[in-house]
N, C-alpha and C positions, 0 to 999 in steps of 0.2 A: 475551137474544136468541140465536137459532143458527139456521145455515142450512146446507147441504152442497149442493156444486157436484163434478161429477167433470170433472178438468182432471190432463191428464199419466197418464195410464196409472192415476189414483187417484181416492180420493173425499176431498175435501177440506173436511173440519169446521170451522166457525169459529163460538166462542161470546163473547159481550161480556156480562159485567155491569156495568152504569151506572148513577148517576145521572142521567145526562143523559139529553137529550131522546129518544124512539126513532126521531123521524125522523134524527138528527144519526148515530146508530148505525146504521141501516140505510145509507145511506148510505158510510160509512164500508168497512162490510161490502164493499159491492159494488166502492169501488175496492180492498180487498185482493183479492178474487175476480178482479180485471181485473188483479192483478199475475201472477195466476199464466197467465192468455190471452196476457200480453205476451212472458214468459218463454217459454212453450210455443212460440209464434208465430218466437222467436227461435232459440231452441234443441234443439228437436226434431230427430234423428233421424229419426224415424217417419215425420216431414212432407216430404213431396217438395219444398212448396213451403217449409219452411221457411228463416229468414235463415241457417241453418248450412246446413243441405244445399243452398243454391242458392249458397253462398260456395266449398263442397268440391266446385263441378263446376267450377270456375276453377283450374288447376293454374298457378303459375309467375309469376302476376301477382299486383299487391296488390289486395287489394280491401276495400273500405271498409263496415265494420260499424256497427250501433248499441250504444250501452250495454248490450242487455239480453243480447247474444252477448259481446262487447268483454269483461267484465268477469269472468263467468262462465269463460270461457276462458282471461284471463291469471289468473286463479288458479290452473286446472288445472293451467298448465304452470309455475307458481313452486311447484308442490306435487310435480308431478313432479320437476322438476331438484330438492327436498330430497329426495325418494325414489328420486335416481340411477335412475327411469325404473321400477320398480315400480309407481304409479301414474301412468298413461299415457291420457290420453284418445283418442290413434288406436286403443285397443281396437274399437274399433267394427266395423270390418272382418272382426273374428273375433266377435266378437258374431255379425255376422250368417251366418257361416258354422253357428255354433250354433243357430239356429232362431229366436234375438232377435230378427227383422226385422219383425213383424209388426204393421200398423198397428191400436192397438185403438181406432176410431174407426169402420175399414171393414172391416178385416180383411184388406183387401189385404195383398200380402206386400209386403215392399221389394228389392231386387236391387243392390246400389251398387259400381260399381268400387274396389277397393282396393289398393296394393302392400305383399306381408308385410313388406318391409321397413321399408315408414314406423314413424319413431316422432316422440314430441315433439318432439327437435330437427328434425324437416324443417317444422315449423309458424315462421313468424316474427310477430312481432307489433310493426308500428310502433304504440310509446304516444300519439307527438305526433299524427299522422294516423290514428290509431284504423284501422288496419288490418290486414289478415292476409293472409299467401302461404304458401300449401303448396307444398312442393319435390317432390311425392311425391302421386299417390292415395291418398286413405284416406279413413277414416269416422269423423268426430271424435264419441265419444260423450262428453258433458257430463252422464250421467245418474248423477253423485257429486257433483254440484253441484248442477244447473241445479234441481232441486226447495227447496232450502236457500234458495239465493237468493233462490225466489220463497218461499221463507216467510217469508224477511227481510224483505219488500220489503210483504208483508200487513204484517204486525208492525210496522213503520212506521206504515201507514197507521190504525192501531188503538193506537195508543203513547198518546194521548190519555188513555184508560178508564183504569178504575180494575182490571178483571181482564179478560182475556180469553186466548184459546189457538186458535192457527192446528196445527192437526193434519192432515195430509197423510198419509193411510196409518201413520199411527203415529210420524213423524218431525213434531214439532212444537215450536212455542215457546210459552211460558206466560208473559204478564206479569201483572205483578199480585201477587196471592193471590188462592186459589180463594174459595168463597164464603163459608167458613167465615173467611177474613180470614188462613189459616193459607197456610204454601207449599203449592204445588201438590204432592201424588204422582200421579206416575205409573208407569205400570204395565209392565215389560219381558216381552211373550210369553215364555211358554215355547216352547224351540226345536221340540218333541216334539209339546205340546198346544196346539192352537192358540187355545184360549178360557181356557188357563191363563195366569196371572201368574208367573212365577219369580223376578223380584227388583221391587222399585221403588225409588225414590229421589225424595229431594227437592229441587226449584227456583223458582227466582223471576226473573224476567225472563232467563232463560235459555232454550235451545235444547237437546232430546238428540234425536237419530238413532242408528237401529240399522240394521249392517247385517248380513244374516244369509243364510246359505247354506240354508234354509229355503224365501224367497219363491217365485223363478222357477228351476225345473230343466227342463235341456233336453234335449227328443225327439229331436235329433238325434245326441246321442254321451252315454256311460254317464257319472256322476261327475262332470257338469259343469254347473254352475246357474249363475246371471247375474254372479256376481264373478268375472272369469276374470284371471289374469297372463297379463301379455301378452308375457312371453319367454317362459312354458313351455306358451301355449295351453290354459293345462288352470286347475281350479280348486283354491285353494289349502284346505287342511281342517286346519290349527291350531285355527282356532275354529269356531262353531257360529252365533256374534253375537258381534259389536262394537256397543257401545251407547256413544256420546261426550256429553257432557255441554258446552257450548262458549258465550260471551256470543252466538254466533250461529247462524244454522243453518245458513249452506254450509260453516263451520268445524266444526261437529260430523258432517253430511252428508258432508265429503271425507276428513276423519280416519277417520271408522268402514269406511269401505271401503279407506282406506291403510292404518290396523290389519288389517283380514281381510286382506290382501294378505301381511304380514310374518309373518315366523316370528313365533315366541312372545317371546323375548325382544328383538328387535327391536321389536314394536307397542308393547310397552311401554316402550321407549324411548323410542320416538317422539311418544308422549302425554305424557312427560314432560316432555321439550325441547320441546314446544309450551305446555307449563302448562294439560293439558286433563286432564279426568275421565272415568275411564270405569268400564265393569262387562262384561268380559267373561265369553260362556261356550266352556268346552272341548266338547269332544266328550262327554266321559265326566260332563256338566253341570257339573262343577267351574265355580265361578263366580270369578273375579278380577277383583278390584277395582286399580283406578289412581289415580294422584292425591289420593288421600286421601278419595276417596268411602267 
């Protein structure tokens, strides 16, 4: 069975092979599909109404979130403070100074108050009381997460079967084996050709994301596509793609974009002391591998 739903700026593939019943799979399907409405509904940027953007127009007091922003975001900022603030989710604010803001649902633009100076530390997060206070305006972007999560969060609801693969634009989990009974391959675009493969690799109830300097480039200023650092405002061009291999997907989803953030021999640090896999590519298509891939 497979259906495609577009949710989060993507088109999101989900295939199940079962024995079981097809009504007990359809089913199934559609609350993976409502993971990723709940996540969007939560964590969106884009969304004026969403639980993030309506918590970032509350400066100085706490205020009290659900699990599906709550969890998403203390990840971001336990990954920032290990990146001493290289990966930073108040990027947002320069995102949308870069032409990022654009709701693809209406096309409306977005306009959001931000101060340059916020960064992660001006975010607090009570664990006990599941809340958050910004010291500071800014534009908390979760979009190195919040799509992983909600792949996780399908992938749950589909752990049952015997094979299946939540694919989101190309960042996906594969449990199972495919149909052949063997591990899944999948396929790493070429950074150049876009219907071409350049490497693939094999998994099994794992998770890979790529992130790659590739997807979204922006009309507003030369040199500069959707992975920005967010000390030097501009976009970092070590690699070409970070592709992470991870037992999950916001784990492989926030690594591939902390790798494209670091120098060269930094990312691969970094993968390392996480115990994660990866396949990067350089500019000059030199492909490097991590981890033992």
């Amino acid at each position: 069975m497979r259906k495609t739903k577009l949710y989060m700026d993507t088109v999101v593939d989900i295939q199940v092979t079962t024995e079981r019943p097809e009504e007990e799979a359809e089913a199934a399907i559609e609350r993976a599909f409502s993971a990723f409405r709940k996540v969007e509904d939560a964590c969106s940027r884009f969304h004026p109404d969403s639980e993030l953007m309506r918590a970032c127009r509350r400066i100085g007091v706490p205020v009290a979130v659900g699990p599906y922003l709550f969890e998403p975001l203390k990840f971001s900022l336990e990954l920032a403070d290990w990146t001493s603030g290289v990966f930073d989710p108040t990027v947002g604010g320069t995102m949308e100074k870069f032409g990022f803001n654009r709701r693809y649902l209406t096309g409306e633009i977005g306009n959001n108050p931000s101060d340059d100076s916020a960064t992660y530390q001006d975010i607090e997060l009570d664990k006990h009381n599941r809340t958050m206070r910004l010291r500071k305006p800014m534009v908390i972007d979760l979009g190195a997460v919040a799509k992983g999560f909600a792949i996780d969060l399908a992938a749950r609801e589909l752990s049952r079967f015997e094979r299946f693969i939540v694919n989101a634009g190309g960042d996906l989990f594969a449990g199972g084996a495919d149909g052949r009974n063997n591990v899944w391959n999948i396929g790493i675009r070429h950074p150049e050709r876009r219907d071409d493969i350049i490497q693939t690799v094999d998994i099994s109830n794992e998770a890979i994301c790529t992130s790659g300097s590739y997807e979204r480039i922006s009309a507003a200023a030369d040199g500069v596509h959707h992975i920005v650092n967010p000390r030097t405002k501009r976009s970092p061009n070590a690699w070409v793609s970070c592709s992470v291999v991870a037992p999950y997907a916001m784990l492989a989803d926030a690594f591939s974009t902390a790798a494209f953030l670091l120098a060269q021999e930094e990312a691969l640090s970094l993968l390392e002391r996480a115990e994660l896999r990866g396949v990067f590519i350089m500019p000059d298509l030199r492909i490097v591998k991590v981890g033992g891939m």
